[in-house]
C-alpha positions in Angstrom: 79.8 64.0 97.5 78.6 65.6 94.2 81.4 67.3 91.9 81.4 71.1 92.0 81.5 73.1 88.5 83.3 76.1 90.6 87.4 75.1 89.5 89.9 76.4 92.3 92.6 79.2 90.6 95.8 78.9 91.5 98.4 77.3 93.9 98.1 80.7 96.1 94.7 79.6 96.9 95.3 76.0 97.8 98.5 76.8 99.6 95.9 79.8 101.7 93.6 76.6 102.1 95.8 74.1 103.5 97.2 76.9 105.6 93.6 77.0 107.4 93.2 73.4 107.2 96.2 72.6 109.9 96.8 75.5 112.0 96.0 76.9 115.3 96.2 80.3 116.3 99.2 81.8 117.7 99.4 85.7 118.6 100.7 87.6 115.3 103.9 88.6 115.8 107.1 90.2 113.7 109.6 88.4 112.6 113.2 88.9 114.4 114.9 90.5 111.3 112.1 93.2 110.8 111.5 96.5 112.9 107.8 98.2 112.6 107.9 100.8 109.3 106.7 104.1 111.1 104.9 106.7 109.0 104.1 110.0 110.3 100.8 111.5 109.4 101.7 114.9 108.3 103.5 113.8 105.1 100.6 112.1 104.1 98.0 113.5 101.3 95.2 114.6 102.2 91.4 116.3 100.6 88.9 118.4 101.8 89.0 119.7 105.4 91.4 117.9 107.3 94.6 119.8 108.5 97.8 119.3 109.4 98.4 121.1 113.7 101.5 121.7 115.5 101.2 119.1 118.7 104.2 119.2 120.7 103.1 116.1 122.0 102.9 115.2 119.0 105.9 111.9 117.5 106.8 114.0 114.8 105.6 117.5 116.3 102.1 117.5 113.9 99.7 115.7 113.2 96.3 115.9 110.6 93.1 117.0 111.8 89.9 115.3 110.5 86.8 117.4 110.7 84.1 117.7 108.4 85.3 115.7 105.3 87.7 114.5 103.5 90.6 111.3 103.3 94.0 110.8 104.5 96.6 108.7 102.0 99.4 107.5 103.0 101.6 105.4 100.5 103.8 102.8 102.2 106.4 100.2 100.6 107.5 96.7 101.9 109.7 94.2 100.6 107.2 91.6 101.2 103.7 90.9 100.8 101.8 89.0 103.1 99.5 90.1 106.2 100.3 92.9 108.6 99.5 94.6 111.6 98.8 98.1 111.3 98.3 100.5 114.4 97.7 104.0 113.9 98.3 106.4 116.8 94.8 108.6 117.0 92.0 109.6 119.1 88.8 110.5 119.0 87.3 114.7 119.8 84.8 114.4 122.5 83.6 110.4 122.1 84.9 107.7 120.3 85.0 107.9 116.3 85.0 105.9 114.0 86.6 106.7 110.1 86.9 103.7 107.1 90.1 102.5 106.0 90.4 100.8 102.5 94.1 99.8 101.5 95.1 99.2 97.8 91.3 100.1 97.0 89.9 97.2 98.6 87.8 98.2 102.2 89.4 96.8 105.5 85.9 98.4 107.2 86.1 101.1 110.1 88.6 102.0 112.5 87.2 102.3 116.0 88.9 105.5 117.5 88.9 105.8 121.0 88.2 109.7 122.9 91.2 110.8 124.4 93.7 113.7 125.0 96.5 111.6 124.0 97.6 109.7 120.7 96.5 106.2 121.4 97.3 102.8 119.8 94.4 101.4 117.6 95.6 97.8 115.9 94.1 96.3 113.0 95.6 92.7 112.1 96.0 90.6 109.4 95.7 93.4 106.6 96.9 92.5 103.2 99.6 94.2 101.9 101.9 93.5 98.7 105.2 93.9 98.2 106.0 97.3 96.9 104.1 100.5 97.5 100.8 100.6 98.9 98.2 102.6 99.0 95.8 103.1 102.8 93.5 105.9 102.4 91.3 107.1 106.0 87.9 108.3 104.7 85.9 110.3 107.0 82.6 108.9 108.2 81.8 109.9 111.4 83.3 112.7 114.0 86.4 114.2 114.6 89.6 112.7 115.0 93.5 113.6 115.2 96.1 111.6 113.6 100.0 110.9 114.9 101.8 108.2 113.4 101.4 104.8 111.8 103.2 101.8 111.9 103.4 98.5 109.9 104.7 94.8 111.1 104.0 92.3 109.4 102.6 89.0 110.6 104.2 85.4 111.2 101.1 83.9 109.4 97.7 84.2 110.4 96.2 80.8 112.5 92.9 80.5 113.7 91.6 78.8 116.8 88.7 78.1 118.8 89.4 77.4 123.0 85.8 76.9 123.6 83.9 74.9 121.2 81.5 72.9 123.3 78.1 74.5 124.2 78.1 76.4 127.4 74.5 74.7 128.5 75.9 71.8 130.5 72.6 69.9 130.1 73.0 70.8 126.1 70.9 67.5 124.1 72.8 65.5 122.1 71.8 67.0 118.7 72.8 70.4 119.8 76.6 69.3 121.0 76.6 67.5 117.6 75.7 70.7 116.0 78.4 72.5 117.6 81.1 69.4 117.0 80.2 70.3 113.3 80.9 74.4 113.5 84.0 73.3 115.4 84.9 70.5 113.1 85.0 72.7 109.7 86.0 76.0 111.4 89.2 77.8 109.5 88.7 75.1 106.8 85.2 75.7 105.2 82.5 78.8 105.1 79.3 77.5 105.6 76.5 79.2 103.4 73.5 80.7 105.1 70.3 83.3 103.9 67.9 84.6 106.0 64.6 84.3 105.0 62.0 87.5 105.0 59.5 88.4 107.6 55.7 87.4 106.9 54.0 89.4 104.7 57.1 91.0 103.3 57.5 92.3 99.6 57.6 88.9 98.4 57.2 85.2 99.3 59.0 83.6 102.1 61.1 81.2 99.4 62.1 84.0 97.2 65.7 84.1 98.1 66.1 80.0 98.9 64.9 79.5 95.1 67.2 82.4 93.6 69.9 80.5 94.4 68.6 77.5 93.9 67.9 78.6 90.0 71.1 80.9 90.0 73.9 78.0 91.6 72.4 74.9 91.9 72.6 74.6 95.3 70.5 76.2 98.5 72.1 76.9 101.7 73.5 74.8 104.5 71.5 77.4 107.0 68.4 79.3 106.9 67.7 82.2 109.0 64.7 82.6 111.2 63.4 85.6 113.6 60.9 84.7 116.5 60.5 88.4 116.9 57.3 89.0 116.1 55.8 85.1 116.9 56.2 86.5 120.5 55.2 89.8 120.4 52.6 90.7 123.2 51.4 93.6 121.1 50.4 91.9 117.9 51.9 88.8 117.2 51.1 85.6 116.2 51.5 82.1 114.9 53.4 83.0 111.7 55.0 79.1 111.2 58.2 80.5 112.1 58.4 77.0 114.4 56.9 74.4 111.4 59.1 76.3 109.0 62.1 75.3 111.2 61.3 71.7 111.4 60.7 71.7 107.2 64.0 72.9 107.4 66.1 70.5 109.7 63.9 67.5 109.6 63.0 67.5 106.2 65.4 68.9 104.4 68.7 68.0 106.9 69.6 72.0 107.3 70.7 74.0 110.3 68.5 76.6 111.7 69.2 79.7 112.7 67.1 82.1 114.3 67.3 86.0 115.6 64.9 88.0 117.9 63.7 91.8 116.5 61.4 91.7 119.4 59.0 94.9 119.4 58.3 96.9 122.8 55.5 100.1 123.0 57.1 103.4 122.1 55.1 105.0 124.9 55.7 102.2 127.6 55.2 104.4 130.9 51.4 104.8 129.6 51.1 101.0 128.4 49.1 98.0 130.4 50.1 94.9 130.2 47.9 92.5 128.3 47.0 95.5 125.8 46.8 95.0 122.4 48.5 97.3 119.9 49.1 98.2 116.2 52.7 97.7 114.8 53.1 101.4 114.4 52.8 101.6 118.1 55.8 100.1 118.6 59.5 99.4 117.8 62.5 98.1 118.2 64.9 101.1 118.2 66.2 102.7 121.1 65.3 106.5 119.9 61.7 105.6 120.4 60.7 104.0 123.6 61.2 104.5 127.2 61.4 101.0 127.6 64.4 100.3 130.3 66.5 97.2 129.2 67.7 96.5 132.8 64.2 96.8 134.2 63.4 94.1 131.8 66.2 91.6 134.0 64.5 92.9 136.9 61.9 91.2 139.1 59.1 92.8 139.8 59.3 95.8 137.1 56.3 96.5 134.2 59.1 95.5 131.5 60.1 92.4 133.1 56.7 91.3 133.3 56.5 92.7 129.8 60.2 90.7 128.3 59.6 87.4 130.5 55.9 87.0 128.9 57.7 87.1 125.7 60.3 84.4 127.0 57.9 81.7 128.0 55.9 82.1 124.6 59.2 81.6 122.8 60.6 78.5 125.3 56.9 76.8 124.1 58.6 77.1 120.5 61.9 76.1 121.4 60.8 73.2 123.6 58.7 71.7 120.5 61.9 72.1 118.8 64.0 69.9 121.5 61.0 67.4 121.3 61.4 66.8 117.8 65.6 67.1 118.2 66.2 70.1 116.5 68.9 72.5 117.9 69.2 76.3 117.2 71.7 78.7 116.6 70.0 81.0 118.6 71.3 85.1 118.6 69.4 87.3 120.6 69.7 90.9 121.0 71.9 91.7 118.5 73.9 94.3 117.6 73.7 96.2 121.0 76.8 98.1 120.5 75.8 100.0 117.4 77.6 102.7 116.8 80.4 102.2 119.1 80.9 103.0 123.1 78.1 103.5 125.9 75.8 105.6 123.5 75.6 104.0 120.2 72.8 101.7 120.3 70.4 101.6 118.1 68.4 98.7 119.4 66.3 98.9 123.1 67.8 96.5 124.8 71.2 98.4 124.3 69.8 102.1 125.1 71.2 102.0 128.3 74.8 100.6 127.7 77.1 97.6 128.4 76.2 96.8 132.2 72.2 97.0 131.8 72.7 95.0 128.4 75.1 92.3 129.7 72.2 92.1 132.7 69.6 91.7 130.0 71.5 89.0 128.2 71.9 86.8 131.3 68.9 86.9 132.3 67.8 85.9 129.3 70.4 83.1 128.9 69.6 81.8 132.5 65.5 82.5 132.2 65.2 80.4 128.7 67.9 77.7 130.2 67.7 76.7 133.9 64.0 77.9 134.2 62.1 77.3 131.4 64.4 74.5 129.8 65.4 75.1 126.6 68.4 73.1 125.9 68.8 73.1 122.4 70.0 76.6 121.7 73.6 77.6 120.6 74.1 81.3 122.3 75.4 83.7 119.2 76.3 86.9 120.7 77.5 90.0 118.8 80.6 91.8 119.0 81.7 94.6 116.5 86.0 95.5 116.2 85.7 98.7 118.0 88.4 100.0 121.1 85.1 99.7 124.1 83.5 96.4 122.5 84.7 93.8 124.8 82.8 95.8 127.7 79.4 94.3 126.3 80.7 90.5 126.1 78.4 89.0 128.8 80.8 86.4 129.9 82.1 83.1 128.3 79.9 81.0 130.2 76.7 82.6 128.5 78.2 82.9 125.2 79.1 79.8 122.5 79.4 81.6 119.3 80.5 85.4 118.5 78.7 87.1 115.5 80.0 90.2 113.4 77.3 91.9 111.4 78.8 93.3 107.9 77.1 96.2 106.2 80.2 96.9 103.9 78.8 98.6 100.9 77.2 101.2 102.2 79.0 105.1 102.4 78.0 107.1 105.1 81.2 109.5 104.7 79.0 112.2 102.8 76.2 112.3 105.6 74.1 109.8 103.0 74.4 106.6 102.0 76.3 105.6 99.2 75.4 102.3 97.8 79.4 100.4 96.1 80.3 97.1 95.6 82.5 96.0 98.5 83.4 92.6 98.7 86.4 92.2 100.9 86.5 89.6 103.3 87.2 91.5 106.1 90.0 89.7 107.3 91.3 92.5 109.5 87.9 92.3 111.5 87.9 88.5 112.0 91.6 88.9 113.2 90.7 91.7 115.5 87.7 90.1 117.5 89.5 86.7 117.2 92.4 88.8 119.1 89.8 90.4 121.3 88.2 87.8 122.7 91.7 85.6 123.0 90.2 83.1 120.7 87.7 82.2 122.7 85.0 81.1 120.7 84.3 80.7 116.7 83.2 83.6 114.5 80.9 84.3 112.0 79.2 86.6 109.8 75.7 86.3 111.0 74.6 88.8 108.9 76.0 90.2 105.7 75.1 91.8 102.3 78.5 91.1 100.3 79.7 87.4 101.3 83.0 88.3 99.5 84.6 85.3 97.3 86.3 82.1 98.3 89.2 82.9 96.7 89.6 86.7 98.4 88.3 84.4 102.1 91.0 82.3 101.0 93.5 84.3 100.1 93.4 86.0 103.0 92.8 83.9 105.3 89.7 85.4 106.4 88.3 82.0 108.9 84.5 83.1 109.1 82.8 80.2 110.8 79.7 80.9 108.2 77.7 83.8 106.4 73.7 84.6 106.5 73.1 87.0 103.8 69.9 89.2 104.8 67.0 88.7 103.0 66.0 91.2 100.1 63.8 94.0 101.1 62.2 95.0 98.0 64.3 97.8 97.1 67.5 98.4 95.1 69.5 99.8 98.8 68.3 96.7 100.6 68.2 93.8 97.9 71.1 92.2 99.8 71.2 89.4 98.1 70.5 89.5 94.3 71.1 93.4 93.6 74.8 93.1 92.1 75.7 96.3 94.1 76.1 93.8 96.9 76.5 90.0 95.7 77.0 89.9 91.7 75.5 86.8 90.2 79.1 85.7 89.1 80.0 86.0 93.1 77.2 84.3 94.1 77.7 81.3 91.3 81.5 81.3 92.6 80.8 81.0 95.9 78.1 78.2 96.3 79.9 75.7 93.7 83.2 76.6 95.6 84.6 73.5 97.5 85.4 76.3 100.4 82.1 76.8 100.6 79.6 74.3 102.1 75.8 74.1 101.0 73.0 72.3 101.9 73.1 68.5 99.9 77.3 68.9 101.6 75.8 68.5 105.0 76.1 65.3 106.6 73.4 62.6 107.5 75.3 62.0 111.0 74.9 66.1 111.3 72.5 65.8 115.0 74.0 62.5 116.0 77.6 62.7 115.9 79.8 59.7 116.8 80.8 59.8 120.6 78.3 62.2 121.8 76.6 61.4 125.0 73.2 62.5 126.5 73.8 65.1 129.3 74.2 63.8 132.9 72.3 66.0 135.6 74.0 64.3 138.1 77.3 65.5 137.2 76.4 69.7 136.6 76.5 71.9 139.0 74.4 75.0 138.3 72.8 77.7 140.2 69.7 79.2 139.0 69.8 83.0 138.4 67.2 84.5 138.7 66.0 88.6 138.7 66.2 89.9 142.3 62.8 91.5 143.1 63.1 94.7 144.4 60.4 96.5 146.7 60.6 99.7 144.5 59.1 98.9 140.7 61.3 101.5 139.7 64.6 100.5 140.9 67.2 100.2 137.6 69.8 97.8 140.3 69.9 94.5 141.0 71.9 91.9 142.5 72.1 88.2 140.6 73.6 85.2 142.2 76.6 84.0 140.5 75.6 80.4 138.4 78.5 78.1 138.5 79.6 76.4 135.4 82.0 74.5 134.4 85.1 76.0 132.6 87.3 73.9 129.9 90.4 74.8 128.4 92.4 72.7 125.6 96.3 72.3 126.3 98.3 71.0 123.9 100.8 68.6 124.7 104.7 69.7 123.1 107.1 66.5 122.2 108.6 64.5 125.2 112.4 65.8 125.6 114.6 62.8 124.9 115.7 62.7 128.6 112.5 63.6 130.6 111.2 61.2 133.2 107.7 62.3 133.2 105.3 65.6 132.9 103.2 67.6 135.0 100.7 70.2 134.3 101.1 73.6 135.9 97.7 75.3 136.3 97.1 78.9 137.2 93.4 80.1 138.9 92.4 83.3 139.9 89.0 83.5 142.1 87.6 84.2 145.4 89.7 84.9 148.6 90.3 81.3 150.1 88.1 79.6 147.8 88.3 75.7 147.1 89.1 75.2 144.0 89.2 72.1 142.4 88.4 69.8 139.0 90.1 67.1 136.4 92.8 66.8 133.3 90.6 64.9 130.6 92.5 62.8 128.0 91.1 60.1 125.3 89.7 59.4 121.9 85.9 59.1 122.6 83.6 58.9 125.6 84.0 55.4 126.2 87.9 55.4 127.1 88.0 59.2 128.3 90.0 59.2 131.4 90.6 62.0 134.2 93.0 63.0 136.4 91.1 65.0 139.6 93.2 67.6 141.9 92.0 70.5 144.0 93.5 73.1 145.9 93.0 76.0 148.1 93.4 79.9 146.7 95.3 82.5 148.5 94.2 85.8 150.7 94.5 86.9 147.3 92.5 84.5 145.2 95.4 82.8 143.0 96.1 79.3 142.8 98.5 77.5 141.6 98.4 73.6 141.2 101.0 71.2 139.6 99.1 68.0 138.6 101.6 64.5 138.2 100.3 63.3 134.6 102.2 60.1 134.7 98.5 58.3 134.2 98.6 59.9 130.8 100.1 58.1 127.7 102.7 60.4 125.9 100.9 59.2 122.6 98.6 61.8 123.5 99.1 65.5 121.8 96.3 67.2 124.0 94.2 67.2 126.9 91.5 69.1 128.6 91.8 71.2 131.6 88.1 71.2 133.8 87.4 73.2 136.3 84.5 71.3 138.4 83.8 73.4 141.3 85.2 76.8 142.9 82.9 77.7 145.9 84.0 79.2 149.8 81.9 77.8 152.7 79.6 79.9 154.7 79.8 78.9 158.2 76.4 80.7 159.1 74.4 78.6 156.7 76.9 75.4 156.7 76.5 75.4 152.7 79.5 75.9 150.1 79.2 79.2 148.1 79.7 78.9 144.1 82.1 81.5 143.8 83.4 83.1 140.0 86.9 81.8 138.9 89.1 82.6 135.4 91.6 79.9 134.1 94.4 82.5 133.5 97.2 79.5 132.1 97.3 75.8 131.7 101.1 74.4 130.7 102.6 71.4 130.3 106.1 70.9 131.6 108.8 67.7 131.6 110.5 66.8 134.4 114.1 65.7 133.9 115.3 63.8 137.0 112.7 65.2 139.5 113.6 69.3 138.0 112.5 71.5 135.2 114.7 71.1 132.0 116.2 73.9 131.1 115.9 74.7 126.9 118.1 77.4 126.0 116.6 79.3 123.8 112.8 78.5 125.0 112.4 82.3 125.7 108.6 82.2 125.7 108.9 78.9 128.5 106.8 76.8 126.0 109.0 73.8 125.9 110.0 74.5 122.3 112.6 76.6 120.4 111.3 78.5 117.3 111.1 81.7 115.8 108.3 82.8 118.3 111.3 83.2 120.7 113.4 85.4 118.1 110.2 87.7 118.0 109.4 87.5 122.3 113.7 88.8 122.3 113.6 91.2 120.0 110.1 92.8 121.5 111.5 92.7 124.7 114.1 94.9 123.6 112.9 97.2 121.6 109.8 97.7 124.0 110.5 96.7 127.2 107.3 98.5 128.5 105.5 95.7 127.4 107.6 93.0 126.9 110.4 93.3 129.4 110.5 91.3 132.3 108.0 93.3 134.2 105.6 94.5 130.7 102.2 95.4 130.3 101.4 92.5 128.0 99.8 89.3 129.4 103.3 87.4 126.7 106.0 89.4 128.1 109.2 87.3 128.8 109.7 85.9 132.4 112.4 85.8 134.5 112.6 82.2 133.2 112.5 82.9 129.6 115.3 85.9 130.6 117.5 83.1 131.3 117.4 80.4 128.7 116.9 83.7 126.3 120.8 84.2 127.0 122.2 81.8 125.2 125.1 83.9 122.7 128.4 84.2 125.1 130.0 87.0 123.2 127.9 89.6 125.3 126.5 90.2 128.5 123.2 89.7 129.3 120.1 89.5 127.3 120.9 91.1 123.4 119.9 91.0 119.8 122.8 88.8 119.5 120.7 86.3 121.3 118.3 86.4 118.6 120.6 86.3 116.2 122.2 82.9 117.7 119.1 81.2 117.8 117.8 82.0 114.5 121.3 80.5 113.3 120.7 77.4 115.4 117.0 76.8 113.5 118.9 77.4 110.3 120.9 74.8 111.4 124.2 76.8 111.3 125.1 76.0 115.0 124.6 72.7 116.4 123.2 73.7 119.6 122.5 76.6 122.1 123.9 75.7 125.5 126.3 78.6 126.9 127.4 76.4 129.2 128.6 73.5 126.5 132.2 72.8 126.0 
């Protein structure tokens, strides 16, 4: 590996670095000697046209008013830097809002405010603060919003994880599940660089941006961007090399390819016939100007699904050439559906008529392109944005391998303009919030960007972006994303590509499509449905039904250390799914495919779909830290037609737990019941304390303390019951003050 010029400043930085390099996620948390810093609204400053109201339902009795303009500031002081979770107490006038939040001048990007009557919690994570006083300012930028209260805790440290880091396709080739083994490999530990290349017969040449940084750093990107938009446009598109450009890219010059789908529909479709041709100014891709319907697109039998499927086999011709020559994609399709936030704030088509006709559209498009017109080469980005109602577009984990944020940071739209700054914050906040949303799912990335930020601000704080694809420069100083210093500086652009945080293009290995241990796909051992549109008698008809497609769900558990006592382990797996269903699939354990063992079990779900199975691992080494939980079928048999009945599932928990002489040991102090005493059971005390709403024993939140965890929680004998004196014992038992924690020890 070549020697970078870029020199790494300061212990901070590595410190950040190694940080990402060993970690896993855990949910943030406070620690046990810290209560939340609360900050009512009314005592802030405040510009322009907001207000301070009497609310009796108000915390403090007021609260600030944001209308037509203007900024809140509140000044808040910690004794210690380091991330925090903020969650201000607001809601939205009429819809959902959304207002920018920068804090100690740096931009932390929008708050999504949900509509309401009533003050409700909106949490952003992971926000740098430093020890002192700081400064968060709320800037309008668009609608009205009321304001109660704002509190502060600050984080144990911020890990990242991935749960599901193996492409959904079951019958994925071998260079694509390498590809993916790569993401997942460097994930938390590197940014990988990526540009998007212009459209054909943009302001300038198609290499423009590849060669300005090229000349400006040394180095081009790992990834190039790609958009097969208007290759398979029935209106007016055409062979544009978007496919031979790809193959330059991976074949011959050992990149990763990356590709996005601005697909074009007629404004007037009602009128339209199929097969006509069209100018471009016919047609576009917003959702203001067409009467194109997204979920008549996913349905059989419709104009627009005759319309969107003709477009789908063009584009499978493309991707299929690409299998043939062993070339996976990073493939993101309708992007950005969400928009604006909520059920009305797409700006795209195929999100005009909101999250259940989109998520339709998506898996029709996932199933059309994989289980009927083979494409198997394709990593499925989807894209999420951080607001309150985002998760209600998320298609589903099993159509989904990567989630994308799109970052437009230095642009203003407070004023009712655009305002055109230099913003390079990393956005940790963001990443932290749709890591949080989606329960660390899957990776995330920055799949499109104008400021890329730094490597030592990613660093610093901690901001895991699985990679960045700058967009391409569009002629003009507002949309030059990538050389106009208003977005990316030269100095930031030199910084980042000859960072060792950053990977580029000569950094990518020669084993990239052909990792070590990957095997060709077995179609012998998948079991998948094909989904397909249901045709409907009435061309008009906006519902349909789809068959559920099976697929297999994986979940990594790690393994905690072997009590010194314990005569063996079990695994206690948790299922909900169909009333009665059979349920049933293996524990997976080993180094590489040729000594990869499983353990099979099964069971039967309740009246009320939950199962519960303990599996004996006793065939499983204890030198092994982790294993994988599989879930190989879940289907109910349909006595009329003698056939079994794929049926949906979710893996709600996968623990191991050590048996001591047959039973359960018990490990006082384990409060959270995950075999280990730490500090995460200080913080599960104290939250159940102070909010026993939703962390008590019967709390809203999916980690409140059990009935179990009550129990080994009590553990300080000079009080009754469950108390911060509890917390207080154990936190002197990891200082190593007491020598153990038993209340029952002499």
């Amino acid at each position: 590996m070549r020697t970078k010029i870029f020199k790494k400043a300061g212990a901070a930085v590595m410190s950040a670095a190694l940080l990402l390099n060993t970690a896993l996620y855990s949910t943030a948390a406070v620690t046990a000697a810290d209560e939340p810093i609360k900050f009512e609204f009314e005592n802030a400053e405040i510009t322009g046209t907001i207000s301070v109201e009497k609310d009796s339902n108000a915390s403090g009795g007021s609260v600030l008013k944001m209308t037509e303009d203007g900024t809140i500031t509140v000044k808040l002081t910690v004794e210690e830097g380091g991330p925090y979770k903020l969650t201000f107490y607001a809601f939205g006038i009429g819809t959902d809002k959304q207002q920018n939040l920068s804090v100690n001048g740096s931009s932390q990007g929008a708050i999504g405010i949900p509509q309401g009557t009533e003050y409700q919690p909106v949490e952003l994570t992971a926000i740098p603060l430093k020890a002192g006083e700081n400064t968060i300012v709320i800037e309008k930028s668009w609608g009205w919003s009321q304001f109660d209260y704002l509190t502060a805790e600050p984080m144990s440290g911020a890990k990242i994880e991935a749960k599901q880091i193996t492409p959904c396709d079951q019958l994925a080739t071998v260079e694509t599940q390498s590809l993916m083994a790569y993401l997942a490999d460097n994930y938390g530990k590197h940014i990988i660089s990526g540009q998007q290349e212009i459209y054909s017969g943009g302001p300038h040449g198609l290499e423009t941006e590849f060669e300005y940084l090229k000349d400006t750093t040394g180095h081009y990107p790992a990834i190039r961007g790609f958009d097969y938009g208007n290759f398979c446009c029935p209106l007016y598109g055409s062979d544009d090399g978007s496919t031979d450009r790809v193959i330059d890219w991976v074949k011959n010059k050992g990149g990763i390819a990356t590709a996005s789908y601005h697909l074009n529909v007629p404004k007037d479709f009602a009128s339209y016939t199929i097969g006509t041709k069209m100018d471009w100014a016919q047609s576009t891709y917003t959702a203001k100007d067409t009467d194109f319907s997204p979920s008549k697109a996913a349905t059989a039998g419709t104009k627009e699904n005759e319309y969107y499927l003709s477009t789908l086999k063009t584009l499978a011709k493309e991707f299929n050439k690409l299998e043939a020559e062993g070339i996976p994609v990073i493939w993101r399709p309708l992007h950005e559906a969400e928009g604006g936030g909520g059920e009305n704030g797409s700006w795209f088509w195929w999100g005009r008529e909101g999250s259940a006709a989109y998520k339709k559209l998506w898996q029709y498009t996932y199933n059309t392109l994989t289980n009927d017109l083979n494409c198997h080469n394709l990593i499925w980005e989807w894209n999420s944005y951080n607001f309150a109602t985002s998760k209600d577009w998320y298609p589903g984990d099993n159509y989904v391998d990567i989630i994308g944020y799109d970052k437009y940071s230095c642009t203003d739209w407070s004023t009712g303009s655009a305002r055109y700054y230099h913003n390079d914050s990393p956005f940790s906040s963001t990443f932290y919030g749709i890591m949080e949303k989606y329960d660390s799912a899957k990776m995330i990335s920055l799949a499109e960007n104008d400021s890329f930020s730094t490597p030592d601000k990613l660093q610093e704080e901690k901001a895991g972006w699985l990679y960045f694809c700058t967009w391409y420069d569009g002629g003009s100083d507002n949309n030059n994303f990538l050389s106009n210093p208003t977005f990316n500086t030269k100095e930031d652009t030199i910084a980042m590509y000859q960072s060792e945080y950053c990977i580029t293009l000569d950094e990518l290995p020669a084993t990239l499509y052909k990792k070590d241990g990957v095997t060709p796909p077995d179609p012998s051992k998948t079991t998948t449905s094909t989904t397909t549109a249901t045709t409907t008698a009435d061309p008009n008809a906006t519902t349909t039904t789809t068959a559920y497609k099976f697929a297999i769900q994986k979940k990594t558990v790690t393994i905690p250390e072997k009590p010194a006592l314990a005569v063996g382990k079990q695994m206690n797996i948790t299922i909900s799914g169909a009333p009665n269903a059979s349920i049933g699939g293996a524990i997976g354990f080993g180094t590489t495919a040729d000594d990869w063992q499983n353990i099979e079990w099964k069971g039967n779900a309740d009246k009320d779909g939950k199962l519960t199975v303990n599996v004996d691992l006793k065939e499983m080494p204890d030198t092994f830290k982790s294993c994988e939980v599989q879930v190989w079928w879940s289907n109910v048999w349909n006595a009329a037609t003698e056939k079994a009945i794929d049926q949906p599932y979710t893996i709600d928990s996968c623990k191991v737990n050590y048996l001591m002489g047959g039973a359960l040991e018990a490990v006082w102090g384990d409060a959270n019941c995950d075999n280990t005493v730490d500090m995460s059971d200080v913080v599960l005390i104290m939250q159940a304390l102070a909010n026993p709403n939703k962390y008590g024993l019967e709390g809203t939140e999916k980690t409140h303390i059990t009935e179990m965890g009550w129990r080994w929680a009590d553990v300080d004998t000079s009080s009754e019951g469950v108390t911060a004196n509890d917390a207080l014992r154990i936190q002197e038992y990891l200082l190593k003050k007491v020598a153990k924690l038993d209340p029952t020890a002499k």
